[in-house]
PDB file of N, CA, C and O in Angstrom:
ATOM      1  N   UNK A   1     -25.511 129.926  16.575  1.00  0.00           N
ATOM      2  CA  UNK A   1     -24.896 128.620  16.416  1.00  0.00           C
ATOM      3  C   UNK A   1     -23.487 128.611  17.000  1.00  0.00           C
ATOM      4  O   UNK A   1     -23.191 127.631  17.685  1.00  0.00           O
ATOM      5  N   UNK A   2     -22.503 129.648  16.807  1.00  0.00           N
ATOM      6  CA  UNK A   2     -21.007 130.068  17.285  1.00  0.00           C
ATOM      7  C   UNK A   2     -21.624 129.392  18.816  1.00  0.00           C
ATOM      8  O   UNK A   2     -21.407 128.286  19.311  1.00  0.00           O
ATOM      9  N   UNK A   3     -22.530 130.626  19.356  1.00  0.00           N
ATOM     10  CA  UNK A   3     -22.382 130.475  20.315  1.00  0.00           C
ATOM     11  C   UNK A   3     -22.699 129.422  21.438  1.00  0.00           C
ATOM     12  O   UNK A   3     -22.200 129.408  22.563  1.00  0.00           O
ATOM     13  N   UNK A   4     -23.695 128.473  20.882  1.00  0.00           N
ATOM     14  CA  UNK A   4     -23.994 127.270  21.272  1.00  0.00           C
ATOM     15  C   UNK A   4     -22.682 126.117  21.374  1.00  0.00           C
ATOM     16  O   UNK A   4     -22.497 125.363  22.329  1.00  0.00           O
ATOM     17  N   UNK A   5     -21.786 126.207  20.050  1.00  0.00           N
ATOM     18  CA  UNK A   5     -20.531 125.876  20.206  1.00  0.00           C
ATOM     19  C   UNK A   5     -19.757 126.382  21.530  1.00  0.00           C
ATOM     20  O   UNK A   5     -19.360 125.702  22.476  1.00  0.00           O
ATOM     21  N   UNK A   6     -19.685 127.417  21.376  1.00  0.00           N
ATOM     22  CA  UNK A   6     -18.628 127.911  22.718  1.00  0.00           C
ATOM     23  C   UNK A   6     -19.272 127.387  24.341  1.00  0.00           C
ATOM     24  O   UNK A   6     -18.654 127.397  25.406  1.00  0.00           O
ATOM     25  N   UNK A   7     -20.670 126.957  24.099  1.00  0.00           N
ATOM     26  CA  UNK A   7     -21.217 126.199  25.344  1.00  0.00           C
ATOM     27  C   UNK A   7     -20.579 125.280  25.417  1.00  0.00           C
ATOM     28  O   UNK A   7     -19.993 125.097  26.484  1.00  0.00           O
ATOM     29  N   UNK A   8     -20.406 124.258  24.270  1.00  0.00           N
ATOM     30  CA  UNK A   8     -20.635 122.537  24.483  1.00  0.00           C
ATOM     31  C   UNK A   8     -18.904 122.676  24.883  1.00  0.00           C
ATOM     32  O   UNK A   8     -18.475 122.330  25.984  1.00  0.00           O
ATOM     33  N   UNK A   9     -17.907 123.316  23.638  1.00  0.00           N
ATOM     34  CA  UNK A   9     -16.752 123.535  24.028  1.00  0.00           C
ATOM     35  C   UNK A   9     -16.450 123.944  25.942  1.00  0.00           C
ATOM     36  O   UNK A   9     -16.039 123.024  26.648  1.00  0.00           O
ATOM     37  N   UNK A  10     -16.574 124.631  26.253  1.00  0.00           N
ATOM     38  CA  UNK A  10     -16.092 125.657  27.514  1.00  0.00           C
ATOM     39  C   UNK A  10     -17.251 124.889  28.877  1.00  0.00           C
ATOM     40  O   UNK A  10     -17.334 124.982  30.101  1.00  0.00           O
ATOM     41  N   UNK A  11     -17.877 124.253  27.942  1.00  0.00           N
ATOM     42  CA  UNK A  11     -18.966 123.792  29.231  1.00  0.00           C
ATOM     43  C   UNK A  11     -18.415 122.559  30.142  1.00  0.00           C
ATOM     44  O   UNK A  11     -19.142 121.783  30.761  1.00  0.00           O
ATOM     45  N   UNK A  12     -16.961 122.525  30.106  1.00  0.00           N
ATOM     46  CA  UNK A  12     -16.044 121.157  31.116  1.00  0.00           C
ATOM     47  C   UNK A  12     -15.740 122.006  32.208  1.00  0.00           C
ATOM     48  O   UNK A  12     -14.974 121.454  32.997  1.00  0.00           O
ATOM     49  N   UNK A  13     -16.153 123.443  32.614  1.00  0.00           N
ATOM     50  CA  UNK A  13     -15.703 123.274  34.035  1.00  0.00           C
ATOM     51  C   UNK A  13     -16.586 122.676  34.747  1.00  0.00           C
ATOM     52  O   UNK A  13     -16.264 121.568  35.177  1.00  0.00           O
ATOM     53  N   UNK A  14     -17.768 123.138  35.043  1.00  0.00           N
ATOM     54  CA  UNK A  14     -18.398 121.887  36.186  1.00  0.00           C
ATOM     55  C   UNK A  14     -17.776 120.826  36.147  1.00  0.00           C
ATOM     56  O   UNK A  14     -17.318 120.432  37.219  1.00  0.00           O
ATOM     57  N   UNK A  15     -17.522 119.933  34.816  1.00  0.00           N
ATOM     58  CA  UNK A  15     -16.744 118.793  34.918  1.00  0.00           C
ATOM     59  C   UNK A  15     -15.380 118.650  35.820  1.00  0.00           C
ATOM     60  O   UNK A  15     -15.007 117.782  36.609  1.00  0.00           O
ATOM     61  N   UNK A  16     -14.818 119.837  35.378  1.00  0.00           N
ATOM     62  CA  UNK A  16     -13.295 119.890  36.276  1.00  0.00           C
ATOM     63  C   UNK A  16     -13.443 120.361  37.761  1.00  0.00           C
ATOM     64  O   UNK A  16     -12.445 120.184  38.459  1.00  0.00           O
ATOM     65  N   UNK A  17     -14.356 120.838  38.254  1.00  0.00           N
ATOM     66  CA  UNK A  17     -14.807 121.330  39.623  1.00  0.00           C
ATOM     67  C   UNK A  17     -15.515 120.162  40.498  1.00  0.00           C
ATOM     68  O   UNK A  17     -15.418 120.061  41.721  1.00  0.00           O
ATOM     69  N   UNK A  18     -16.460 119.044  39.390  1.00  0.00           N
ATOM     70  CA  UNK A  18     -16.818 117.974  40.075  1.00  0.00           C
ATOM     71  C   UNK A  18     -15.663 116.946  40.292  1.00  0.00           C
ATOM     72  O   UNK A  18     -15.614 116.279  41.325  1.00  0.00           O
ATOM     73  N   UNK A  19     -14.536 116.808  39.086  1.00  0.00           N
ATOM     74  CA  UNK A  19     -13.496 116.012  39.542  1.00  0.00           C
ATOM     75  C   UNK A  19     -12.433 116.338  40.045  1.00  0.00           C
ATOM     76  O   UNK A  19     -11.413 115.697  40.298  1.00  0.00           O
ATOM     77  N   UNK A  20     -12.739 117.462  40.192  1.00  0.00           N
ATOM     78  CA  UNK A  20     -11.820 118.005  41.663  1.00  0.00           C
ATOM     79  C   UNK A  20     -11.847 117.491  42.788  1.00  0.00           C
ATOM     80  O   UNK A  20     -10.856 117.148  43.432  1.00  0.00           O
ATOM     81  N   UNK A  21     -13.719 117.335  43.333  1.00  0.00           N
ATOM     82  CA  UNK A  21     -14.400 116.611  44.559  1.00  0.00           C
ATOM     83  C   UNK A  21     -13.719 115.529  44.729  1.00  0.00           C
ATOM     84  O   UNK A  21     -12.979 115.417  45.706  1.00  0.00           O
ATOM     85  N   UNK A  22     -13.890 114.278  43.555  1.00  0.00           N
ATOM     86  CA  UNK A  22     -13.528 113.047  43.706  1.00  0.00           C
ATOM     87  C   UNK A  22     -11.685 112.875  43.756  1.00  0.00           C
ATOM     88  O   UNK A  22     -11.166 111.851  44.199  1.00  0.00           O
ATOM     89  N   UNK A  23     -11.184 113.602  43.431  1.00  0.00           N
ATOM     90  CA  UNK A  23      -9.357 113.431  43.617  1.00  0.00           C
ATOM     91  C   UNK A  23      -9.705 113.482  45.240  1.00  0.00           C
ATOM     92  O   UNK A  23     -10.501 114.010  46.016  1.00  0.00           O
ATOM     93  N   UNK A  24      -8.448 112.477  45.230  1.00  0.00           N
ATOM     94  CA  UNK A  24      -8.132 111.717  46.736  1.00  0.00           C
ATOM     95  C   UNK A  24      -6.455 112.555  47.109  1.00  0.00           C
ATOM     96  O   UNK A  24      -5.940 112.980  46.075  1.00  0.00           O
ATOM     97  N   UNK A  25      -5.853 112.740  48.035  1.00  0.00           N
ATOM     98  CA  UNK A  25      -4.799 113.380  48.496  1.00  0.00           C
ATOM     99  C   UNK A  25      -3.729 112.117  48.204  1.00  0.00           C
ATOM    100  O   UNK A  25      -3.964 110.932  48.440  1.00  0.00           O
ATOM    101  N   UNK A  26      -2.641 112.603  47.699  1.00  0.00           N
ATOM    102  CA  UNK A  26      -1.480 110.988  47.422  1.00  0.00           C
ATOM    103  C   UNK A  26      -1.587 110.223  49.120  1.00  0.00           C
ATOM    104  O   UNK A  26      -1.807 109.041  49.383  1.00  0.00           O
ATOM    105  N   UNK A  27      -1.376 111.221  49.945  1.00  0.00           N
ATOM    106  CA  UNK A  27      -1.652 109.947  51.385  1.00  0.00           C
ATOM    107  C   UNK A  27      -3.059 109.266  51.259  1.00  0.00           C
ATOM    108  O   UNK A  27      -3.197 108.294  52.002  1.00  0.00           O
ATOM    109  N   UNK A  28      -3.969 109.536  50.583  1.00  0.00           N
ATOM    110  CA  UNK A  28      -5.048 109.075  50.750  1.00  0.00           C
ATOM    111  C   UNK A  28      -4.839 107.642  49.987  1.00  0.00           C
ATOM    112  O   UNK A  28      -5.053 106.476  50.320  1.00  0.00           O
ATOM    113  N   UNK A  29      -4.325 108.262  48.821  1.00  0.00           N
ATOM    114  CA  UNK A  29      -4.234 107.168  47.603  1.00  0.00           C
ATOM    115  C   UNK A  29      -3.237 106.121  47.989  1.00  0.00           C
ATOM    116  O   UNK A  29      -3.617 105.058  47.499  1.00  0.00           O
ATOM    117  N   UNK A  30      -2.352 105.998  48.521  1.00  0.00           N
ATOM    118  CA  UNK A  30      -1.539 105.114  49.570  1.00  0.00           C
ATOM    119  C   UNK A  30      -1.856 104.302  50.317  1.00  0.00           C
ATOM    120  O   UNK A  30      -1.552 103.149  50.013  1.00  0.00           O
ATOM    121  N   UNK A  31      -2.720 104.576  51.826  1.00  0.00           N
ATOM    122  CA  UNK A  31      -3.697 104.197  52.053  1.00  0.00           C
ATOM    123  C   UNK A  31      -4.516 103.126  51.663  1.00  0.00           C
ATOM    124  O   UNK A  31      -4.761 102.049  52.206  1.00  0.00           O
ATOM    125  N   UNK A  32      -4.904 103.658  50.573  1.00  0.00           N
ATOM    126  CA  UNK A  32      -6.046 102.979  50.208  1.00  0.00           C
ATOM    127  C   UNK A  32      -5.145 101.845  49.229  1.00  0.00           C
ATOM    128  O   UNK A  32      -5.615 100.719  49.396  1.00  0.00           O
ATOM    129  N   UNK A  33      -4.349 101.848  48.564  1.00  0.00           N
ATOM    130  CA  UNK A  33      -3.017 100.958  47.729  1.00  0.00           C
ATOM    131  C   UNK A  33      -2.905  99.638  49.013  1.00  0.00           C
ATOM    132  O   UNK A  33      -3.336  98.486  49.022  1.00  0.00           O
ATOM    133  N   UNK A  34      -2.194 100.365  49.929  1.00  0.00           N
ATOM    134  CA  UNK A  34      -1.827  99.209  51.091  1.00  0.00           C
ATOM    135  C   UNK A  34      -3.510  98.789  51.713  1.00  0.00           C
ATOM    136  O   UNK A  34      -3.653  97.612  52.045  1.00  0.00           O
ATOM    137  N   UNK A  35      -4.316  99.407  51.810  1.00  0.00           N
ATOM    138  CA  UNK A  35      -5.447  98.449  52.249  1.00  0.00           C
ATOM    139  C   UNK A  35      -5.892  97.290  51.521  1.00  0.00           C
ATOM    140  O   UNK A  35      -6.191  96.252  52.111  1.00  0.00           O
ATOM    141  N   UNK A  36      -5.964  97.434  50.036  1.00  0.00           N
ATOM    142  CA  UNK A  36      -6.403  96.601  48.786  1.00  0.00           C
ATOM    143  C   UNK A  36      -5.021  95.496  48.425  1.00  0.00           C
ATOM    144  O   UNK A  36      -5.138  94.400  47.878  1.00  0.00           O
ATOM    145  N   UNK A  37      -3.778  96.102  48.877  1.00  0.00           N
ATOM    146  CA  UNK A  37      -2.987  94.784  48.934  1.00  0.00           C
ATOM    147  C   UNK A  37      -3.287  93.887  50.165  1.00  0.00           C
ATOM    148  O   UNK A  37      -3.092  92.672  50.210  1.00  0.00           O
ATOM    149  N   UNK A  38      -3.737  94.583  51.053  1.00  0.00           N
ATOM    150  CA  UNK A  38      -3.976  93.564  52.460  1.00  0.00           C
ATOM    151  C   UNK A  38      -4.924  92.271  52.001  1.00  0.00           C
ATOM    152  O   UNK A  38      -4.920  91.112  52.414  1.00  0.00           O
ATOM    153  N   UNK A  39      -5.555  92.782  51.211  1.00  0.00           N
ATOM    154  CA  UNK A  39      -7.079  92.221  50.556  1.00  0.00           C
ATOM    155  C   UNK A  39      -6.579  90.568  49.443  1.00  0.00           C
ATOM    156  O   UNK A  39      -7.284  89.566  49.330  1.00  0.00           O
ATOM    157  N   UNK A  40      -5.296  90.783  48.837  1.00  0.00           N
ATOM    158  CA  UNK A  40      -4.704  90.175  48.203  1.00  0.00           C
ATOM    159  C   UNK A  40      -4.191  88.925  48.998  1.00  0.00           C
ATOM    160  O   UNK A  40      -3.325  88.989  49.870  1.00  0.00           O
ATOM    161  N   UNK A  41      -5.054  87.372  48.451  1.00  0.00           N
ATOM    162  CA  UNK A  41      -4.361  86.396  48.610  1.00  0.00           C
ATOM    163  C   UNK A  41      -2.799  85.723  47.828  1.00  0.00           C
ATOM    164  O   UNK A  41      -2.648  85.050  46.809  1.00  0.00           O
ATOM    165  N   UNK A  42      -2.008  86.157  48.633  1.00  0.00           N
ATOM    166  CA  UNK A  42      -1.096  85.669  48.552  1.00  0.00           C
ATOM    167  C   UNK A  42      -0.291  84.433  48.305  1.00  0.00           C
ATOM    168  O   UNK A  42       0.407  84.277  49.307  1.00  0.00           O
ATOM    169  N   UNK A  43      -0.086  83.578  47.526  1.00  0.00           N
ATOM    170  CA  UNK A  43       0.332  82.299  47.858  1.00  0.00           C
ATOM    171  C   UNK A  43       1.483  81.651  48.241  1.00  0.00           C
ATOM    172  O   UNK A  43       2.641  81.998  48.010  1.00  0.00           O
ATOM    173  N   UNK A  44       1.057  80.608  48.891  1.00  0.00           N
ATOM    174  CA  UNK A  44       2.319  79.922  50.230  1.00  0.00           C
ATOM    175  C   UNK A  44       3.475  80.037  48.904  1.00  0.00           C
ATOM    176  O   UNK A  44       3.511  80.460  47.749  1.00  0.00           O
ATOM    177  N   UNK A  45       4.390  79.347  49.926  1.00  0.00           N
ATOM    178  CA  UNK A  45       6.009  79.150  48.584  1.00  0.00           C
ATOM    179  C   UNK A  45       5.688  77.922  48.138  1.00  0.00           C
ATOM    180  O   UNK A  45       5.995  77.879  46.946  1.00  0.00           O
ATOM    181  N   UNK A  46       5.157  76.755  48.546  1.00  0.00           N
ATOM    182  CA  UNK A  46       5.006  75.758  47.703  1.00  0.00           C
ATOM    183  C   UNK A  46       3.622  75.747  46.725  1.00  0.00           C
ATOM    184  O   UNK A  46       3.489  74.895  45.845  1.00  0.00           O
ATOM    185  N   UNK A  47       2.883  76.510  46.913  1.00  0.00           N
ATOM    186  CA  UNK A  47       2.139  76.426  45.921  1.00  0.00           C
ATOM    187  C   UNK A  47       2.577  77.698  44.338  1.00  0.00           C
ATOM    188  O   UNK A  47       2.203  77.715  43.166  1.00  0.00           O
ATOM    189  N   UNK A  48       3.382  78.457  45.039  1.00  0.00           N
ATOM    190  CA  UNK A  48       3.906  79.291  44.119  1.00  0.00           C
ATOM    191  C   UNK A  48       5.088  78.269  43.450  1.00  0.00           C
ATOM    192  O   UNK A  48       5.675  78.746  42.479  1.00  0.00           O
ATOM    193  N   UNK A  49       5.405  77.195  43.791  1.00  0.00           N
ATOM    194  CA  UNK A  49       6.656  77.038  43.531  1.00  0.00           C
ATOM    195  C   UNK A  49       5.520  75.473  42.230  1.00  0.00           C
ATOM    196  O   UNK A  49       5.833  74.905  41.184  1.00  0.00           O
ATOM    197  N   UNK A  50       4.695  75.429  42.820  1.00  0.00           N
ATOM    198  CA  UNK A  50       4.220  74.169  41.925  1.00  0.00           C
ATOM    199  C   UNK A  50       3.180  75.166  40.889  1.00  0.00           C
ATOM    200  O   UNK A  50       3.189  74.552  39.822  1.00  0.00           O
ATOM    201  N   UNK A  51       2.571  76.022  40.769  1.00  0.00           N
ATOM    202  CA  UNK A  51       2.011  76.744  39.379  1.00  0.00           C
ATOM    203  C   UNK A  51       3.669  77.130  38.721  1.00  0.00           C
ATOM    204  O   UNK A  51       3.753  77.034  37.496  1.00  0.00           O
ATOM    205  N   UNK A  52       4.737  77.480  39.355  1.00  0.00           N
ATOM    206  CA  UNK A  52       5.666  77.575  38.477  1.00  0.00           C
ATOM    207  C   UNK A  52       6.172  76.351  37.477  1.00  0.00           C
ATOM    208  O   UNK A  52       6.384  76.454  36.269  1.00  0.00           O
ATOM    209  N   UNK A  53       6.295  75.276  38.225  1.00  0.00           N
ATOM    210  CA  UNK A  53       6.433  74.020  37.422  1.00  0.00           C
ATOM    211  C   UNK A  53       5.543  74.251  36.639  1.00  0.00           C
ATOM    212  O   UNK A  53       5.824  74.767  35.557  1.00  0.00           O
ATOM    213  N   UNK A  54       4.200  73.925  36.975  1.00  0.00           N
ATOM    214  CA  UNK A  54       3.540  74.084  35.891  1.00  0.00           C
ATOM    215  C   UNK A  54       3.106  74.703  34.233  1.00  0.00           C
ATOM    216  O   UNK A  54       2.669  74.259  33.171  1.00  0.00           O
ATOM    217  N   UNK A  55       3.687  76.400  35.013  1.00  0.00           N
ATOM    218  CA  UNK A  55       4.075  77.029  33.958  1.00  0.00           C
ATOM    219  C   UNK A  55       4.972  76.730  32.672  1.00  0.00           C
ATOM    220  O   UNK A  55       4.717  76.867  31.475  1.00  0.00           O
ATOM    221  N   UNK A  56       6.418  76.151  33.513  1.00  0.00           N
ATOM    222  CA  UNK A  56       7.540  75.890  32.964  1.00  0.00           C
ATOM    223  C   UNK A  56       7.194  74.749  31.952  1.00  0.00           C
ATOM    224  O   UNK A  56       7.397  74.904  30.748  1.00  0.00           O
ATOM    225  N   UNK A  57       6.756  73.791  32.384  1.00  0.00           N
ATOM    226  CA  UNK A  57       6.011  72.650  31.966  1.00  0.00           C
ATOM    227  C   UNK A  57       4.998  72.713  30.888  1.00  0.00           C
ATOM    228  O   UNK A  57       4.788  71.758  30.141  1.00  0.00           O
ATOM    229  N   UNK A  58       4.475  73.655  30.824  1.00  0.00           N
ATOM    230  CA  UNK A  58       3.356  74.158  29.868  1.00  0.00           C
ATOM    231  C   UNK A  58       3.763  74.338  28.782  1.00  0.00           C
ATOM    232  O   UNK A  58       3.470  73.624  27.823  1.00  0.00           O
ATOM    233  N   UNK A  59       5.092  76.090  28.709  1.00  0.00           N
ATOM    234  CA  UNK A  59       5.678  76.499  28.036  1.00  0.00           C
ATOM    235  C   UNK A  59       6.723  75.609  27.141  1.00  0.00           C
ATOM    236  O   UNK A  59       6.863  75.599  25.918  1.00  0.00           O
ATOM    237  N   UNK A  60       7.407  74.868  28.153  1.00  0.00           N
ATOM    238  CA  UNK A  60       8.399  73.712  27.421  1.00  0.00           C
ATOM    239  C   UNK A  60       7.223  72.836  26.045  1.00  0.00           C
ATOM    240  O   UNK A  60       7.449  72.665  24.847  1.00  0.00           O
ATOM    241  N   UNK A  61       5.925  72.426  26.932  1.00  0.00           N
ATOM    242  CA  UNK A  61       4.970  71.561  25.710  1.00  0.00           C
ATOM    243  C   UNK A  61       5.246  71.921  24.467  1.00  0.00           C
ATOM    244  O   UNK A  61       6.023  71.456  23.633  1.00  0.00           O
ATOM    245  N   UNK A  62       4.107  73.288  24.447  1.00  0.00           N
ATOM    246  CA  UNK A  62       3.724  74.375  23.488  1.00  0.00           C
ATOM    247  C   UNK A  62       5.256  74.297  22.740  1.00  0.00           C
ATOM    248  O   UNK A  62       5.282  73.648  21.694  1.00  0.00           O
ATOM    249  N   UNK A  63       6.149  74.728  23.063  1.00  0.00           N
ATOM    250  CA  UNK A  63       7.105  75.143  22.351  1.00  0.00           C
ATOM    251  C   UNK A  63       7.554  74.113  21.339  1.00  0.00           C
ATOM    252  O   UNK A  63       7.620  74.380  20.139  1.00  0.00           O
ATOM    253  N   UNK A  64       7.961  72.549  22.010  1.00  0.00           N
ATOM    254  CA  UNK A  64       8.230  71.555  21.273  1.00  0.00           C
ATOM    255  C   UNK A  64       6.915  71.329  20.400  1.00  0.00           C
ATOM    256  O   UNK A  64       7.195  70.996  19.248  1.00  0.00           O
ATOM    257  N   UNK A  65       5.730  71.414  20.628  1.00  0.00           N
ATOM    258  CA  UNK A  65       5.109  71.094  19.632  1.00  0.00           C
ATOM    259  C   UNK A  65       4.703  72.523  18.583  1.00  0.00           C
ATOM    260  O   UNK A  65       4.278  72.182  17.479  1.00  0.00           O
ATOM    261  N   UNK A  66       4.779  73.822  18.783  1.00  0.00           N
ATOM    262  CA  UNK A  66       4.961  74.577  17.841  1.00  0.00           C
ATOM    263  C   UNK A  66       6.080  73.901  17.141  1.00  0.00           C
ATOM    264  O   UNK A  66       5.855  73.221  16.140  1.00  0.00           O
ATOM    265  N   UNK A  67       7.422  74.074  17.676  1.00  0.00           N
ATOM    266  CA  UNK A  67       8.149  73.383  16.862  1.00  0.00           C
ATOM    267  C   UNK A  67       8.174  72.487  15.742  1.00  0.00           C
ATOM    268  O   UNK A  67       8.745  72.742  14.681  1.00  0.00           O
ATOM    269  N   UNK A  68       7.313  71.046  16.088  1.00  0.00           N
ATOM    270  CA  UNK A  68       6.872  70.152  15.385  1.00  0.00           C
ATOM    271  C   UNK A  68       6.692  70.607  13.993  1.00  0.00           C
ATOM    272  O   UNK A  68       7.316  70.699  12.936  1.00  0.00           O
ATOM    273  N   UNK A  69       4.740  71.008  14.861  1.00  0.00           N
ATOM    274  CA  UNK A  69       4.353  71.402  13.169  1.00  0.00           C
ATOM    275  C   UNK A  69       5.037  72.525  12.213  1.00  0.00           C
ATOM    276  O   UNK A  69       4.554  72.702  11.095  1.00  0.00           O
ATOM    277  N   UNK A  70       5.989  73.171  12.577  1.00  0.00           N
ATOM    278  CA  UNK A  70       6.811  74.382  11.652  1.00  0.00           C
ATOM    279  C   UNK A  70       7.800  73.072  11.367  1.00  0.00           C
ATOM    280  O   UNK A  70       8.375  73.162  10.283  1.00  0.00           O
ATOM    281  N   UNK A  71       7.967  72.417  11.784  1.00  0.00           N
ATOM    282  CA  UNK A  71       9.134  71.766  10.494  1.00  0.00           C
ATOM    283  C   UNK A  71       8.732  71.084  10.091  1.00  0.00           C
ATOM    284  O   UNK A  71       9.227  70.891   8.981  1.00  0.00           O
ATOM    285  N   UNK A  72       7.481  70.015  10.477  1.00  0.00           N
ATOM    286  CA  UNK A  72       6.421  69.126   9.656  1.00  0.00           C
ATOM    287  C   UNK A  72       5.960  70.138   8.521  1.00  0.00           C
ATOM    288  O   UNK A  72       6.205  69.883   7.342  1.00  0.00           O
ATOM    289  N   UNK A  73       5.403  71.094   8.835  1.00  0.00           N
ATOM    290  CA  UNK A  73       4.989  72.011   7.701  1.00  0.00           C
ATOM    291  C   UNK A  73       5.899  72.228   6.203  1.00  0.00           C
ATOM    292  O   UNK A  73       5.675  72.185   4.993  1.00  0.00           O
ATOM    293  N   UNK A  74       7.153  72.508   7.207  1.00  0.00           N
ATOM    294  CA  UNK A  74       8.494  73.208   6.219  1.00  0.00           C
ATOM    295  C   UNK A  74       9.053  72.080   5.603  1.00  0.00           C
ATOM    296  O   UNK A  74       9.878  72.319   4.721  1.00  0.00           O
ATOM    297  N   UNK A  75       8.824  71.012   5.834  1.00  0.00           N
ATOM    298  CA  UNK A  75       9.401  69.574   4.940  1.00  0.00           C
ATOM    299  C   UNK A  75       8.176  69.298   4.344  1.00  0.00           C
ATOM    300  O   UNK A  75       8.432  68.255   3.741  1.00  0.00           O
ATOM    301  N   UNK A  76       6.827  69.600   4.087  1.00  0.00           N
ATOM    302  CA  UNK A  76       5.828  69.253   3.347  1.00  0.00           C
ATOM    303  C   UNK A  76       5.389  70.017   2.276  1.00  0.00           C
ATOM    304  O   UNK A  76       4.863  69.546   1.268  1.00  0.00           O
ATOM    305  N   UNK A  77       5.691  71.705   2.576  1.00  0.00           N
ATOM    306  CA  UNK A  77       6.031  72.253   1.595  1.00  0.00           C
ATOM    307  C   UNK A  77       7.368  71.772   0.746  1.00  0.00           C
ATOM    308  O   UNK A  77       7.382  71.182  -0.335  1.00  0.00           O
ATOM    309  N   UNK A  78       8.561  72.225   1.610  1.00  0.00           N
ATOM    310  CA  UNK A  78       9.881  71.807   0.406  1.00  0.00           C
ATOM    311  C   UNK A  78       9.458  70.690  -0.231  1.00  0.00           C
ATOM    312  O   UNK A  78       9.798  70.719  -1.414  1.00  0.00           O
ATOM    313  N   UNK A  79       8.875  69.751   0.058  1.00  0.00           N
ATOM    314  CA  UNK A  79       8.478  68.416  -1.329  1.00  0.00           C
ATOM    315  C   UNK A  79       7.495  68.921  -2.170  1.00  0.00           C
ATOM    316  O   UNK A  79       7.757  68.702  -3.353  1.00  0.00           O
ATOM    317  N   UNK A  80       6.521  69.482  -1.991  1.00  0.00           N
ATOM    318  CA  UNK A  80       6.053  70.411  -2.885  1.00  0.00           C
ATOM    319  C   UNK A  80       6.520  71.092  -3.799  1.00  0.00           C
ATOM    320  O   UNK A  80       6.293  70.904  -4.994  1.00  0.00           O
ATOM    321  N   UNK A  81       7.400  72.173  -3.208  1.00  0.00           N
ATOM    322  CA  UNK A  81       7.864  73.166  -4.087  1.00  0.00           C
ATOM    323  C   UNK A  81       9.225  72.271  -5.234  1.00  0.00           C
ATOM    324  O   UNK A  81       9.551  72.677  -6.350  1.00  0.00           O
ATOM    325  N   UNK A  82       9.821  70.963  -4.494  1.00  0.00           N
ATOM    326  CA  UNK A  82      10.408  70.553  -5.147  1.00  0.00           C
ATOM    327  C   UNK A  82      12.107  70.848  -4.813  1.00  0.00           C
ATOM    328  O   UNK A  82      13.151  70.602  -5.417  1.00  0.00           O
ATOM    329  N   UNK A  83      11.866  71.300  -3.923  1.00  0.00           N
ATOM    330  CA  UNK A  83      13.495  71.731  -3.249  1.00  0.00           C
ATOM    331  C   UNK A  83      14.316  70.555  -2.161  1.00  0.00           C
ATOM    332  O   UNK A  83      15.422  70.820  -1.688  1.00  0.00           O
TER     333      UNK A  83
END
């Protein structure tokens, strides 16, 4: 039984010898970085510049209306609690 253990344990080199195969050289991995950004649509400045509005626009919403309901909330409790 020990020794069946010391298989399953010690039995990762093939593992480390097969992923040896698959490691790529850092120039390789570079390479291949700048090919897959080539691949990347980019967007013009005005369309980057109008999802930003948008964003901004979004965030501003959300915020005023989180807002809202936390003080709609917090004045519906305090009459509750009586404060």
């Amino acid at each position: 039984m020990a020794e069946q253990n010391k298989q399953n344990l010690g039995g990762g080199t093939n593992q480390a010898a097969s992923h040896e195969q698959k490691r790529k050289s850092l120039g390789q991995a570079v390479n291949d970085t700048r090919s897959e950004l080539r691949k990347v649509h980019w967007p013009k400045k005005t369309e980057l510049q109008k999802y930003t509005i948008v964003v901004i626009a979004t965030v501003a919403f959300f915020s005023v209306a989180i807002y809202a309901i936390d003080s709609g909330l917090g004045f519906v409790i305090s009459k509750l609690v009586g404060r």
